[in-house]
Structure formats: structure tokens, C-alpha cells
C-alpha positions as CSV (number, residue, x, y, z in Angstrom):
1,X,-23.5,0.5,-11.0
2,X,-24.0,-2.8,-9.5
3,X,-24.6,-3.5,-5.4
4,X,-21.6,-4.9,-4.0
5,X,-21.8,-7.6,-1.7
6,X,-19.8,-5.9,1.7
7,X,-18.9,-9.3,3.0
8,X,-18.0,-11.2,-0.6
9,X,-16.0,-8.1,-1.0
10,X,-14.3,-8.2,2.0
11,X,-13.4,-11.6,2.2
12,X,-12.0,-11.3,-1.1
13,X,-10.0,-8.3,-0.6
14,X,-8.3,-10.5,2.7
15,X,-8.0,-13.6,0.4
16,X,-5.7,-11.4,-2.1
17,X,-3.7,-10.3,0.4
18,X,-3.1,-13.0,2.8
19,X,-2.6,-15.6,0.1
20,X,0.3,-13.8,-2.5
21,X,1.3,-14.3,-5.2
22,X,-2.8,-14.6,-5.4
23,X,-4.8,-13.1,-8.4
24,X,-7.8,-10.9,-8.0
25,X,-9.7,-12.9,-10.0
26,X,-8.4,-15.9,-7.9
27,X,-9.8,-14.0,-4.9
28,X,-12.8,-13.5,-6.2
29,X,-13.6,-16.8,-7.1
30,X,-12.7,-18.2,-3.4
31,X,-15.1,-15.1,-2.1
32,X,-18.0,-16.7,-4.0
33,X,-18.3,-14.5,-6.9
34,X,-19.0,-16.5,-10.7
35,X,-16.1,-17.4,-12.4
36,X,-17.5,-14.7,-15.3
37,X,-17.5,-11.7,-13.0
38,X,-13.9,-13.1,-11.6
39,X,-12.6,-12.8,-15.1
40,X,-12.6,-8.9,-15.8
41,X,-12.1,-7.4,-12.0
42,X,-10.4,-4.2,-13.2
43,X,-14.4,-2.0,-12.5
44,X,-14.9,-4.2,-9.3
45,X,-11.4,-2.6,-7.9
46,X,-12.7,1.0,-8.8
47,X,-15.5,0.9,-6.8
48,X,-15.4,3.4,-3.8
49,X,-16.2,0.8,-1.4
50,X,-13.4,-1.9,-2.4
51,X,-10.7,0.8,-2.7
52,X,-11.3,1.9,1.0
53,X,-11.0,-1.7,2.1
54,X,-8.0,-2.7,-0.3
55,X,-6.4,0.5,1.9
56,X,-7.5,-0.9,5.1
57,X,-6.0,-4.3,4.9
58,X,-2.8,-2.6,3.2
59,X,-2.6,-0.4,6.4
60,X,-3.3,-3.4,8.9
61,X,-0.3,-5.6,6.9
62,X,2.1,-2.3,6.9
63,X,0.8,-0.6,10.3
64,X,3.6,0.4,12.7
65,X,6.6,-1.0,11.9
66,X,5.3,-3.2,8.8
67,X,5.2,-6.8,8.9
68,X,7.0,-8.7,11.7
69,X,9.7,-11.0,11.3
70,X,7.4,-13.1,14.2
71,X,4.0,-13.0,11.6
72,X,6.3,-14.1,8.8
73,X,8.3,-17.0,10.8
74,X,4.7,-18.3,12.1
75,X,3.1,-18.4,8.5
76,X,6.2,-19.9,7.1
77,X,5.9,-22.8,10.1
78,X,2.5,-23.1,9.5
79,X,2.9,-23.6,5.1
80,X,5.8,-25.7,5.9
81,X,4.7,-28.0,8.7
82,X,1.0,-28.5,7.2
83,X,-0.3,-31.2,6.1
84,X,-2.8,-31.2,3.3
85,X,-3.0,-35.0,2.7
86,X,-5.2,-35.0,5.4
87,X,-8.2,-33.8,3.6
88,X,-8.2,-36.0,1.0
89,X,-11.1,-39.1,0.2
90,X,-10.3,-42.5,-1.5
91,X,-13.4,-42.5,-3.4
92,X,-15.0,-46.6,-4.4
93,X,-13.1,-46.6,-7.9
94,X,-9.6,-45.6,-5.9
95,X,-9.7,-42.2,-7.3
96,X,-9.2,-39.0,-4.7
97,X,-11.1,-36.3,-4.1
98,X,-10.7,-33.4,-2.1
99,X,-12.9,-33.3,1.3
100,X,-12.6,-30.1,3.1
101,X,-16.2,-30.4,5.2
102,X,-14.1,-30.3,8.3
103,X,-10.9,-28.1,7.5
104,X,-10.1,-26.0,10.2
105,X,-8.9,-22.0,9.6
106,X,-5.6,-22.6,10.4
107,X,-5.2,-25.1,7.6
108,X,-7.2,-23.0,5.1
109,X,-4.1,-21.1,5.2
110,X,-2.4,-24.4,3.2
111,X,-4.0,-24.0,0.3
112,X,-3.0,-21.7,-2.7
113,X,-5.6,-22.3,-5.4
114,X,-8.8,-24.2,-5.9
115,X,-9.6,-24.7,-8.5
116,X,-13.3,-27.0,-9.9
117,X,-14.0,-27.9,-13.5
118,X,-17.3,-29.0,-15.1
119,X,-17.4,-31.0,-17.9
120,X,-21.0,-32.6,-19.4
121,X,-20.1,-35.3,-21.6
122,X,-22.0,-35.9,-25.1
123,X,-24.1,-38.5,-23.3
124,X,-25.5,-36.6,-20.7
125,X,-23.0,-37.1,-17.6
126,X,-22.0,-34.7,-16.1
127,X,-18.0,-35.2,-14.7
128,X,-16.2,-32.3,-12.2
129,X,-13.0,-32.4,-11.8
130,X,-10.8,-30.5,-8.7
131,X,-7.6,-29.8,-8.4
132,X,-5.7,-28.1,-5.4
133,X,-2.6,-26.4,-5.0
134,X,-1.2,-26.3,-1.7
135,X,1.6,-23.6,-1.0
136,X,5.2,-25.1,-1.3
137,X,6.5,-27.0,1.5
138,X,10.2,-26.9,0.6
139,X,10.5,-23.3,-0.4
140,X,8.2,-22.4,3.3
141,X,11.5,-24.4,4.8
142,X,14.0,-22.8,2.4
143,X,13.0,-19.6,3.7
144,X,12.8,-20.2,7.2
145,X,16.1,-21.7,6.9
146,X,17.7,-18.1,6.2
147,X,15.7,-16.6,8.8
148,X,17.0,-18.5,11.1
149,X,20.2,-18.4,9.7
150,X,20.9,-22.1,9.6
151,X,22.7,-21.8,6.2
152,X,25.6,-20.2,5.7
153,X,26.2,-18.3,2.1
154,X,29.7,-17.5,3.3
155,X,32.9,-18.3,4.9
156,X,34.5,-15.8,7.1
157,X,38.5,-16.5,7.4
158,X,39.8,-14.4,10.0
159,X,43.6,-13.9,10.3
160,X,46.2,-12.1,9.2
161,X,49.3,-13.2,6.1
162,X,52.1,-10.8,5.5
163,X,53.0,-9.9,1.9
164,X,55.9,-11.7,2.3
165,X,54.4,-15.3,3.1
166,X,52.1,-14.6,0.4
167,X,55.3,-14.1,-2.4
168,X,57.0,-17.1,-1.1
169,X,54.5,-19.6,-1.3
170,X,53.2,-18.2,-5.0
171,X,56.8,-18.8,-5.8
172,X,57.1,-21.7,-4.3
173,X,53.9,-23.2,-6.3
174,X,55.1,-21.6,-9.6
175,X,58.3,-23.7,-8.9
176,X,56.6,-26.9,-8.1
177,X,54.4,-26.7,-11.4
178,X,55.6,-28.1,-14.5
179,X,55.5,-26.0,-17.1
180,X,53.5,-26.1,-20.6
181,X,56.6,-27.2,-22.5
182,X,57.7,-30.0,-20.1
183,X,55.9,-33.3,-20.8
184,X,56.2,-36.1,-18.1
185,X,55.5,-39.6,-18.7
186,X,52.6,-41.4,-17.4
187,X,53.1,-44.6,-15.6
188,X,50.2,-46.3,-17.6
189,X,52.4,-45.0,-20.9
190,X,50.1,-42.2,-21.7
191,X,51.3,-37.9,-21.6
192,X,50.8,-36.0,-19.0
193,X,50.5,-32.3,-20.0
């Protein structure tokens, strides 16, 4: 059985669950383990050590009284007032590249996936390529929205109309209709069914 890293492990384990919908193998990655060992992380998750600390930081998220509406409505705030753009380098040739020497932790929290590739060309260069996924903006203020109930997904109509009213003016509109075997004359010449 291989010797697991406590802090790797750990940091991995937070990673999952702070950043869903997040993949372990995801997790992994961002917790510095290769991107083989991230592939297949069903035996890791067996391990004593990892299950105790995958029911630590599910007891810490669900502790008395679960998660708070407060903890939601501040990670929302942060995903949907954050600014990734920030950490981004025009590079001589125009192109951008990510530049995260000086993110801070709070905007860490902005970013979904990482993710680098490698590729060594036929002549010898070597090229890498990043790409980043920050969490949706819109969908962060979609959310918060309905917490805050700023939209409204009904109508309430208070009031009261007697059976009566309500038989006189369907009769009334049945009258006013024309019916299907009536046809009126347009004024442009054309039928009006």
C-alpha cells in the first residue's frame, strides 16, 4: 500500500468539496498529485486515512444545522461579483496567458477547473497550453436572485368574485364572439374567421 501524502490528501479532499460539481480526479490534480494517479482515484478513496477526512469535512459542511443560508449567500456574492480577468497576461505576440503568482485565497474560490496541456511538436518545441474555467457568473446571480426573492414565479390575486359575476360575464363573452359559422368581412377585402 502506498504512503499517502496527509497534506496532498487533505487539500484534495477540501478542494472536492468546496468546489462542486468538482471530480475527484479534478481534486487530485489541483492537490498536486500526477495526472496518472488522478485518473483511477476509486483505491486512493479506500484508504483508511482519506475516508476519515472525506467524513470530517462532510461533518464540518453538515455540522449543526447544515449549511447556512449566510455561507451560501457569501459564496454566491463572491462567484458572482469576482473578477477573473484580473489575472490574465497579454503575452508579446497578443496572446493571453493565465498569471496567478499573486492570486489571493479569496479569489481562488473563482476558479472551477485548471486545466494545462503539453504538447512537443515534431521539431523539438515544446508548446503548453492552459485553459481556465471560472464558475458561472450569471447562474451565481440567478441564484442569489431567488434567495433574495427579487423574482417573482407567481402572481397572487387576492379578492373575492361570486358565481354569479363569473356566469354573466362568460355569457356575456360567449355573446360578444362570433361564432365558427359566421364570416365577417375584412376591410382590406380579405375573411375573417
Amino acid at each position: 500500500m502506498a504512503v499517502i501524502n496527509k497534506e496532498k490528501a487533505r487539500r484534495a479532499v477540501e478542494y472536492y468539496f468546496a468546489h462542486q460539481p468538482c471530480s475527484w480526479g479534478q481534486a487530485l490534480r489541483y492537490a498536486g498529485y500526477s495526472y496518472r494517479f488522478s485518473q483511477n482515484p476509486s483505491n486512493w478513496k479506500k484508504q483508511a486515512y482519506v475516508q476519515k477526512m472525506i467524513d470530517e469535512v462532510k461533518r464540518k459542511l453538515t455540522g449543526e444545522g447544515g449549511l447556512k443560508a449566510e455561507d451560501i449567500e457569501a459564496e454566491l456574492t463572491l462567484i458572482s461579483h469576482g473578477h477573473g480577468g484580473k489575472y490574465v497576461k497579454v503575452e508579446e505576440d497578443g496572446s493571453l496567458v493565465p498569471d496567478y503568482t499573486n492570486i489571493t485565497e479569496r479569489d481562488k474560490k473563482l476558479i472551477k477547473e485548471i486545466t494545462v496541456d503539453t504538447i512537443k511538436r515534431a521539431n523539438g518545441t515544446v508548446q503548453t497550453k492552459s485553459r481556465v474555467i471560472l464558475y458561472d457568473r450569471m447562474a451565481a446571480l440567478k441564484m442569489l436572485g431567488q434567495m433574495k426573492g427579487a423574482f417573482k414565479d407567481h402572481v397572487e390575486v387576492k379578492g373575492e368574485v361570486s358565481l354569479v359575476e363569473r356566469l354573466q360575464r362568460g355569457r356575456a363573452q360567449v355573446c360578444d364572439e362570433p361564432r365558427g359559422d359566421e364570416i365577417e368581412e375584412a376591410p382590406n377585402g380579405g375573411d375573417i374567421y
